[in-house]
DRENLUMVEX-597423 format. One line per 8 residues: number of its first residue (from 1); their letters; for each residue x, y, z of N, C-alpha, C, CB. Coordinates in steps of 0.2 Angstrom, whole numbers, always signed. Each point is the difference from the previous one (the first is absolute). Glycine has a CB too. Layout:
N
NUM) A) X:Y:Z:X:Y:Z:X:Y:Z:X:Y:Z; ...
// end
This chain:
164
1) XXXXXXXX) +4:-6:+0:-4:+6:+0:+4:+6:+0:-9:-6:+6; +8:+12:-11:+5:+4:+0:-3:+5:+5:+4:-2:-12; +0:+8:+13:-1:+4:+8:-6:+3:-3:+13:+4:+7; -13:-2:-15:-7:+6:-2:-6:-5:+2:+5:+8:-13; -4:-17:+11:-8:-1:+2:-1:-2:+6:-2:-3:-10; +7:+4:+16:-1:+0:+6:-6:+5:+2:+11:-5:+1; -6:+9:-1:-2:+9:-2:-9:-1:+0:+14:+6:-10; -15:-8:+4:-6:+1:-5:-2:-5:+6:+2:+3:-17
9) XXXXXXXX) -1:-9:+18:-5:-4:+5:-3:+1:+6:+5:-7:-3; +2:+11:+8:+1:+2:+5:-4:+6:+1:+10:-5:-1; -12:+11:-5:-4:+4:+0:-7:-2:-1:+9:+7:-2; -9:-11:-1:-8:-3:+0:-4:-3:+6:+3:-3:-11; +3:-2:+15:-3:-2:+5:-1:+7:+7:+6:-14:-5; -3:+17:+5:+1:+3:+5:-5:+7:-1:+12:-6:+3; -13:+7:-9:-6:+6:-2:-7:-2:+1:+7:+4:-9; -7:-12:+6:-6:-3:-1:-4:+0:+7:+5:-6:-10
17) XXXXXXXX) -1:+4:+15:-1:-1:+5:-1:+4:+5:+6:-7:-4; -5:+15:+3:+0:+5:+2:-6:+3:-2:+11:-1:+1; -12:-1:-9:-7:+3:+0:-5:-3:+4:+2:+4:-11; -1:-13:+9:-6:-2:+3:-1:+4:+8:+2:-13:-8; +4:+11:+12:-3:+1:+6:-2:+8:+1:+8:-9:+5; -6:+14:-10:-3:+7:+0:-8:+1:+1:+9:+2:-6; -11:-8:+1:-8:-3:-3:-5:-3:+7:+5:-4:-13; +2:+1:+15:-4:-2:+9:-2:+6:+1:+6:-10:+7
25) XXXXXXXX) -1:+14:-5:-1:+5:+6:-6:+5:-4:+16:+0:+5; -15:+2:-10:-5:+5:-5:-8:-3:+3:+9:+2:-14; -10:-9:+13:-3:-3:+3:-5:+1:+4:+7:-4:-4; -2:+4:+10:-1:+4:+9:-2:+6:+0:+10:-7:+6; -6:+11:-9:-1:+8:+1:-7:+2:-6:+17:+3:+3; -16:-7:-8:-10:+3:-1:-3:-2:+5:-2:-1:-11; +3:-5:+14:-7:-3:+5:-1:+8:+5:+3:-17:+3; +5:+19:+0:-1:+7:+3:-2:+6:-3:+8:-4:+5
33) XXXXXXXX) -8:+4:-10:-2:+5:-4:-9:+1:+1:+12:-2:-9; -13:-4:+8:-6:-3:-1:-6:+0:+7:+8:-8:-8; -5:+6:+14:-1:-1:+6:+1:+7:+5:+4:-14:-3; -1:+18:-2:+0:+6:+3:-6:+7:-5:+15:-4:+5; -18:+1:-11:-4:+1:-2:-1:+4:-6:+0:-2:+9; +7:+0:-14:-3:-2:-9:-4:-3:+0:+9:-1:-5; -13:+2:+1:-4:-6:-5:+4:-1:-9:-13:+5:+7; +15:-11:-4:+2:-1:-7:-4:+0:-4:+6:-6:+3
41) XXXXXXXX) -14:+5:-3:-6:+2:-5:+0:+4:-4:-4:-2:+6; +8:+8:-3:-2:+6:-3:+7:+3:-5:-10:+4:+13; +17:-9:-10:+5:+0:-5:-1:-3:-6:+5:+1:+9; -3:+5:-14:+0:-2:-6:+5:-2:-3:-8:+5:+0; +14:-6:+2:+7:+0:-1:+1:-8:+2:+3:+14:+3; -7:-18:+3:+3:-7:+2:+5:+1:+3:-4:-6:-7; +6:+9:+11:+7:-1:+2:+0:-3:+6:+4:+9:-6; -10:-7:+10:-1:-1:+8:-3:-8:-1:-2:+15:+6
49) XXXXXXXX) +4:-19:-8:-3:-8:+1:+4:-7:+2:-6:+5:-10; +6:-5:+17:+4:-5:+3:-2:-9:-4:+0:+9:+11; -3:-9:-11:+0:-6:-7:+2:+0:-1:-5:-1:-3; +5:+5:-5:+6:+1:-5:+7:+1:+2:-9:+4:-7; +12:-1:+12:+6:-2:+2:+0:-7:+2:+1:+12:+4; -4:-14:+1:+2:-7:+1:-1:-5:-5:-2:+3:+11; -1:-2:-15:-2:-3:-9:+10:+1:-1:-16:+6:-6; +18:+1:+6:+5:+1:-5:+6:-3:+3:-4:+11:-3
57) XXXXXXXX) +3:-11:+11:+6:-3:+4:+1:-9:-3:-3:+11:+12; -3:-14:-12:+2:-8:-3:+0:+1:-8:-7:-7:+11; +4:+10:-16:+5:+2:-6:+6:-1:-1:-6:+6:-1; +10:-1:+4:+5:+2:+2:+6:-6:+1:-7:+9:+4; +3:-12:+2:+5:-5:+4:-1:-8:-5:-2:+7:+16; -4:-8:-18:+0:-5:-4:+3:+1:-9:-9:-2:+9; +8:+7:-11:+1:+0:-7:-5:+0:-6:+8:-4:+5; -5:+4:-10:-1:-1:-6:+0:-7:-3:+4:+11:+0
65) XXXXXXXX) -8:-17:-3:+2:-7:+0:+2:-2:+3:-1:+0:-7; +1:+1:+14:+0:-6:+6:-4:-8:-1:+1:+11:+7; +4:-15:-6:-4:-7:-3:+0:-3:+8:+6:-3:-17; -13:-2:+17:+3:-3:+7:+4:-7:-1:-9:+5:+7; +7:-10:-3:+3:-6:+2:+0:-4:-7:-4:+0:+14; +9:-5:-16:+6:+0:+3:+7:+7:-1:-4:-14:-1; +3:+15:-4:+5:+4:-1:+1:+8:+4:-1:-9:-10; -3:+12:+9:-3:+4:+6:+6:+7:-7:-4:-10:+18
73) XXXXXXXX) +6:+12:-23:+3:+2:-4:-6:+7:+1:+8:-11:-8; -2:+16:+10:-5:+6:+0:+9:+7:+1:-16:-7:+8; +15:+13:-9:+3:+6:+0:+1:+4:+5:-3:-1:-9; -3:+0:+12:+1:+7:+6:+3:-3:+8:-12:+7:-7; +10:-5:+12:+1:-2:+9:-4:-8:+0:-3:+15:+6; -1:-16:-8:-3:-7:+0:+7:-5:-2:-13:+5:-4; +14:-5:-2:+4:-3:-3:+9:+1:+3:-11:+2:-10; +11:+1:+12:+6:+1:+5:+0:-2:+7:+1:+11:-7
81) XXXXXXXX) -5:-11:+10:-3:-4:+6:+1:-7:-2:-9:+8:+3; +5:-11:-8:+0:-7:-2:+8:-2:+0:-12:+1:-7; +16:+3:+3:+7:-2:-1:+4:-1:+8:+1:+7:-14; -2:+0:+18:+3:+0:+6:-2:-6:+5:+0:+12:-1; -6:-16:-2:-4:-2:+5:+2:-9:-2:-11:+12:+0; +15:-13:-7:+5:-7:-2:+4:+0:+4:+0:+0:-11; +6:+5:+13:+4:+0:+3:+1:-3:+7:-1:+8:-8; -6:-9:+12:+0:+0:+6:-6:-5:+2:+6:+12:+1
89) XXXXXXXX) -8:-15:-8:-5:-5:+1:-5:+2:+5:+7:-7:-2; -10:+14:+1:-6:+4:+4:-5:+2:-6:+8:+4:+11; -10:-12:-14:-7:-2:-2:-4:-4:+2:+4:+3:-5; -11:-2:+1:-4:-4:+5:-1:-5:-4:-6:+7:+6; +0:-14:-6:-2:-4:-3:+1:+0:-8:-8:-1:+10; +5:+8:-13:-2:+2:-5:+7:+2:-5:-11:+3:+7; +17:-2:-3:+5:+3:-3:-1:+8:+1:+2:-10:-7; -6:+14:+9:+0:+6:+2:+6:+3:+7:-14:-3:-6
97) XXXXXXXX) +15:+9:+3:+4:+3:+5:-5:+2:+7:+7:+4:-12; -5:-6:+18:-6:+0:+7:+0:+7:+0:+4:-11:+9; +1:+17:-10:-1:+7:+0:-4:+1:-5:+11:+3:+4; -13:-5:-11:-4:+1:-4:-6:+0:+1:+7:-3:-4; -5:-4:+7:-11:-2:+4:-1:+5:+6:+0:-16:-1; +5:+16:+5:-2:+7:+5:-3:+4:-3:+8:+2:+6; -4:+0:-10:-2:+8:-5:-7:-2:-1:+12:+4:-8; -15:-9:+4:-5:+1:-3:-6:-1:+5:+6:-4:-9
105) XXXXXXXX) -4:+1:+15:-5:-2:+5:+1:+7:+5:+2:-16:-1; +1:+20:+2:+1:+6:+1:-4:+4:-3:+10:-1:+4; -12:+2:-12:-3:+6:-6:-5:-5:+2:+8:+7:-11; -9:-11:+12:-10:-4:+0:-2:+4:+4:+0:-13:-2; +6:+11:+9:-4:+3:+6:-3:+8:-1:+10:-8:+8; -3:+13:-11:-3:+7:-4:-5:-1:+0:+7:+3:-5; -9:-7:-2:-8:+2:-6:-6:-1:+7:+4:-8:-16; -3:+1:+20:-5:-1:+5:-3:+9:+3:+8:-15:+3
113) XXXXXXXX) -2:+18:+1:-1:+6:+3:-3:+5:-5:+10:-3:+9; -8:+5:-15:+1:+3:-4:-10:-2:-3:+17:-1:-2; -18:-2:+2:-7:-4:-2:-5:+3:+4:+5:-13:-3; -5:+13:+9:-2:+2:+3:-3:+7:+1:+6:-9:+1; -14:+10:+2:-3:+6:+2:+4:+6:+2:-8:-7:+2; +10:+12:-6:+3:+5:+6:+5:+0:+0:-6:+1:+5; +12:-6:-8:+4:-2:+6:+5:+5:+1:-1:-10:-1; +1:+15:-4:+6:+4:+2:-4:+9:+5:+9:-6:-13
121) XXXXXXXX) -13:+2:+16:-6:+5:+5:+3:-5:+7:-16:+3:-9; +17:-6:+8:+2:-4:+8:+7:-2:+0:-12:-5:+3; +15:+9:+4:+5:-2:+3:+4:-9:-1:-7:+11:+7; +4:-14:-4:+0:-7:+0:+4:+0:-7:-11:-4:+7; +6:+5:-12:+2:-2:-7:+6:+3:-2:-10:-2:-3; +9:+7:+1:+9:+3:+1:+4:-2:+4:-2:+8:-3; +3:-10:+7:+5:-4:+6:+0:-7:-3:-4:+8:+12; +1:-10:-13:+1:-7:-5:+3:+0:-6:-9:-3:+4
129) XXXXXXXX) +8:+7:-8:+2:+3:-4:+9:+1:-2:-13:+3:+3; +12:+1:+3:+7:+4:+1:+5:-9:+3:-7:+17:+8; +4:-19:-5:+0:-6:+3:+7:-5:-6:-16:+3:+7; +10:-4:-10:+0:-4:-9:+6:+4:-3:-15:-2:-3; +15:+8:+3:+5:+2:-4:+6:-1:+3:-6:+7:-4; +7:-5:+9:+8:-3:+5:+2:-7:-1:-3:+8:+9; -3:-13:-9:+3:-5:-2:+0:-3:-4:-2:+0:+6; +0:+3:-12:+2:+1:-6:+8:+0:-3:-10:+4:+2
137) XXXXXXXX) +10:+3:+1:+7:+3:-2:+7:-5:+2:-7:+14:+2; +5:-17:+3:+3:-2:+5:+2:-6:-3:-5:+7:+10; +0:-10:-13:+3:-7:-2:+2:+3:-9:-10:-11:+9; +10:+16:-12:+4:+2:-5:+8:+0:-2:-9:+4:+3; +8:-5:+5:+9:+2:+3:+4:-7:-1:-4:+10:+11; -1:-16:-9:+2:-4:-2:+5:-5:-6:-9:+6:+6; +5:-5:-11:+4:+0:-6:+7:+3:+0:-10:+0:-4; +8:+2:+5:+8:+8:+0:+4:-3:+5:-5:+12:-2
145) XXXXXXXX) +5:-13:+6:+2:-2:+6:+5:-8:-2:-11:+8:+7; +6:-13:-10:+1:-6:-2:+6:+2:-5:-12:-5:+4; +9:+8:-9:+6:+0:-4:+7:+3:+2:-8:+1:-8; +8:+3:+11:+5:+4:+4:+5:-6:+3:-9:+9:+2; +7:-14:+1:+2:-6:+4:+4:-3:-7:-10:-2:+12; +5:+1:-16:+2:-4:-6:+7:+1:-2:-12:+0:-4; +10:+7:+1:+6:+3:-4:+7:-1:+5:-8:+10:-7; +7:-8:+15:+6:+0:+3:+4:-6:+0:-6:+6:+6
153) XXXXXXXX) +0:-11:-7:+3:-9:+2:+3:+1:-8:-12:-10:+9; +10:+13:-15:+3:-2:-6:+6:+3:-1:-10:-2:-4; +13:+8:+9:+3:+4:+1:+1:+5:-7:+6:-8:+10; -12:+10:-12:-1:+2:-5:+1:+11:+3:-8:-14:-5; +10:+15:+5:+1:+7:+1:-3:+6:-3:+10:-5:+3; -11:+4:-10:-5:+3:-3:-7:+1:+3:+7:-4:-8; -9:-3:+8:-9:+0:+0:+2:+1:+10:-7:-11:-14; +11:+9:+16:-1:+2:+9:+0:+8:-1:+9:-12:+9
161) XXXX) -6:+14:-11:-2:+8:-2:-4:+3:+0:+6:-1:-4; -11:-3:-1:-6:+1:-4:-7:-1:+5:+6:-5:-12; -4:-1:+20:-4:-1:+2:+0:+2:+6:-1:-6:-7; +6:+8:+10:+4:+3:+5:-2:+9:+0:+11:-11:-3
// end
């Protein structure tokens, strides 16, 4: 791998990743926008719509032709999870990455609250919310983290840079 498509990888993973978790957070702060007494109704712009952030945030982190089991061949944070996730044999039955199935069983949990009457009118929910997002982010780190270990054990100095 030459240093430009490190470069080029290195910035993908770590932008991508940055927006997603921006899309959590945009998420939380409309519910506050919201809960303190916008009406997104009356916006004609869409901007203020915690949905569609947490929509944008699993886009993001999943991709563009993400395939599942067996091969699980995809581009974005998903697909990078899955590889970190060979490394250290932290898959499940299915061959899925266990950070992956978090994630997803974390954005279910989202849509559940999200689905919901009002929910960004009550406290509860945004604390759940907020909740979800941290533990989100948190198993993000994950991957990164795994590869990080990887590259050291390969004593690769380039990509421990990249992950480091």
């Amino acid at each position: 791998v030459t240093s430009g498509n490190l470069a080029a990888q290195a910035s993908v993973i770590l932008t991508v990743q940055m927006w997603a978790t921006h899309e959590l957070w945009k998420g939380i702060s409309d519910c506050f926008a919201i809960q303190n007494g916008f009406n997104p109704d009356a916006d004609q712009t869409g901007e203020i719509n915690p949905r569609k952030s947490f929509d944008n945030f699993v886009a993001l982190y999943v991709g563009a032709g993400q395939t599942a089991a067996p091969d699980f061949y995809g581009d974005m944070l998903y697909a990078n999870a899955h590889a970190a996730a060979g490394h250290f044999d932290t898959v499940d039955g299915n061959g899925e990455a266990l950070v992956n199935k978090d994630i997803r069983q974390l954005y279910q949990s989202a849509q559940q609250v999200l689905s919901e009457d009002d929910y960004c009118k009550r406290d509860h929910s945004i604390e759940s919310l907020w909740s979800i997002a941290n533990r989100i982010v948190a198993k993000m780190y994950v991957p990164l983290v795994q590869m990080l270990i990887h590259e050291m054990y390969l004593e690769s100095k380039p990509r421990v840079r990249m992950y480091a």
